[in-house]
C-alpha positions, 0 to 999 in steps of 0.5 A: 555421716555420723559423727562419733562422740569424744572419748571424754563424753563417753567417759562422762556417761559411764560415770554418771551410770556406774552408781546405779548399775553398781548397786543394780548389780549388788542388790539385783543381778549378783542375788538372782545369779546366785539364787539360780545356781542354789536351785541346783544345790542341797545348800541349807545356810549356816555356812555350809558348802553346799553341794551340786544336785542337778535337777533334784530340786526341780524333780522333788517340786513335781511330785510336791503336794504342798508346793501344789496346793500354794501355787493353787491358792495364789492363782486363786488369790490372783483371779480374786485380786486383779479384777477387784482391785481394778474394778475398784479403782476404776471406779474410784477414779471416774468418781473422784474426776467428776467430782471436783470440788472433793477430789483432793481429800477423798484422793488422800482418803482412797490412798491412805491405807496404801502407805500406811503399814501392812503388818498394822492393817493385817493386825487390825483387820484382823481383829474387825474379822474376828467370828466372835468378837469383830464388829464385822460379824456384829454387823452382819448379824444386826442386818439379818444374817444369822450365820456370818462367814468365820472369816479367817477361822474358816478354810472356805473364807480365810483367802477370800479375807486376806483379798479383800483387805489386800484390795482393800489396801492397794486399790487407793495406789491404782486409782492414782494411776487411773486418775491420771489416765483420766485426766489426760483424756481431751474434753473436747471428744466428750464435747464431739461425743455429746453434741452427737447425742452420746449419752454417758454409758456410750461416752464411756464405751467408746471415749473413755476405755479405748483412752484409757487402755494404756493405763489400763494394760499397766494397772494390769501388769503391775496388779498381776505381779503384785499378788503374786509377791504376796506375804506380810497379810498372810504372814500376821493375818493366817500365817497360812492356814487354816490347814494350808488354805492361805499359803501362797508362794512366797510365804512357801518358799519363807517356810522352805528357807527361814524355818525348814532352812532347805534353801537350796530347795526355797531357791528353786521354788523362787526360780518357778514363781519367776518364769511364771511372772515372767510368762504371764508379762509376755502373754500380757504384752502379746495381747497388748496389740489386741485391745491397747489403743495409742 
């Protein structure tokens, strides 16, 4: 028989969470109600009553050729972004967990960039892309490419520059996560691997990725979500063009509620982009059981 807890523990427990569920609710739960009840309203801030509108909003996104064109171009920043930030990282943590002796500084070497401030990276990158006057360009052409891509000049390679200075910044961050995975696989199943002749490539196939693949699938996730939230580089480094090339989601809806102060209409488009992640997290973690090993 289970024996009930005293009153006072109860009481306890409440206190003990009641700060965090407070600011939870102020800062999380009570914004995202909201938000959801401006998506059915015309509301554009100011202090004006809005107005109850339905599914206007949700029926002018359909026929959106903008709204369009920024969720094609943040599906292709996705496509571009996951794969390169997880290759590099991977990468970046199997070398730094054979290499010893160098781990600490190239650790903080790889990480550097993810702490430092992305409006101060995008100002740089900037600059090195610049078709003109970039050292980038410089390089390319000192090596024997006569024409060098115009970078974010060029609608064809503005998204293609914001991805990888985006990875470029974020891989250090992952690869922490992937050492760590790393370093929780026992020595000795490599030990069981080499004395049965398994050269590297099979100990890596058949040890390293099935020990990894929850370190893998949570890289993944957070990697999925996160460029889907991106703003800052596209913000500073093309403030979404050349044309619309490089105007993803949330810089759409910053345009929508802080410049065109359609809010009610923003706060929709924020509905859309939050059952897309939401979607995309559980197919996610529906084929988690397919290919994750515990």
């Amino acid at each position: 028989m289970k024996r009930r807890l005293p009153y006072r523990d109860y009481a306890t427990g409440t206190l003990f969470i009641l700060p965090a569920f407070v600011l939870f609710a102020v800062f999380i739960l009570y914004p995202l109600v909201y938000g959801f009840y401006m998506s059915f309203t015309d509301y554009g801030g100011f202090n004006i009553k809005p107005n109850f509108t339905g599914l206007a909003n949700y029926k002018k996104l359909l026929g959106d050729a903008y709204f369009q064109i920024s969720l094609k171009n943040n599906l292709i920043y996705t496509a571009l972004f996951v794969p390169l930030t997880m290759l590099f990282a991977l990468l970046a943590a199997i070398a730094l967990n054979s290499v010893l002796h160098l781990r600490q500084y190239l650790r903080v070497a790889f990480y550097f960039p993810y702490i430092t401030s992305m409006v101060s990276i995008a100002i740089v990158w900037g600059l090195l892309l610049n078709p003109e006057r970039g050292p980038v360009n410089h390089i390319l052409k000192a090596i024997g490419i006569a024409h060098p891509p115009e970078w974010l000049m060029s609608s064809d390679w503005a998204l293609v520059a914001v991805v990888l200075v985006a990875v470029w910044k974020s891989f250090g961050y992952y690869m922490i996560i992937l050492l760590a995975g790393l370093q929780g696989i026992p020595e000795y199943l490599y030990e069981s691997a080499r004395l049965d002749g398994a050269g590297r490539f099979k100990q890596f196939l058949y040890i390293t990725l099935p020990s990894l693949s929850p370190t893998l699938f949570m890289v993944l996730v957070l990697t999925v979500i996160n460029s889907f939230q991106v703003f800052d580089l596209v913000s500073v480094m093309t403030d979404g063009g050349p044309g619309r090339s490089t105007n993803v989601l949330v810089f759409r809806i910053y345009q929508e509620a802080f410049i065109h102060y359609r809010m009610g209409y923003a706060a929709s488009m924020s509905v859309v982009l939050f059952l897309i992640i939401m979607i995309i997290s559980i197919v996610q973690f529906r084929l988690e059981r397919k290919w994750v090993t515990y």
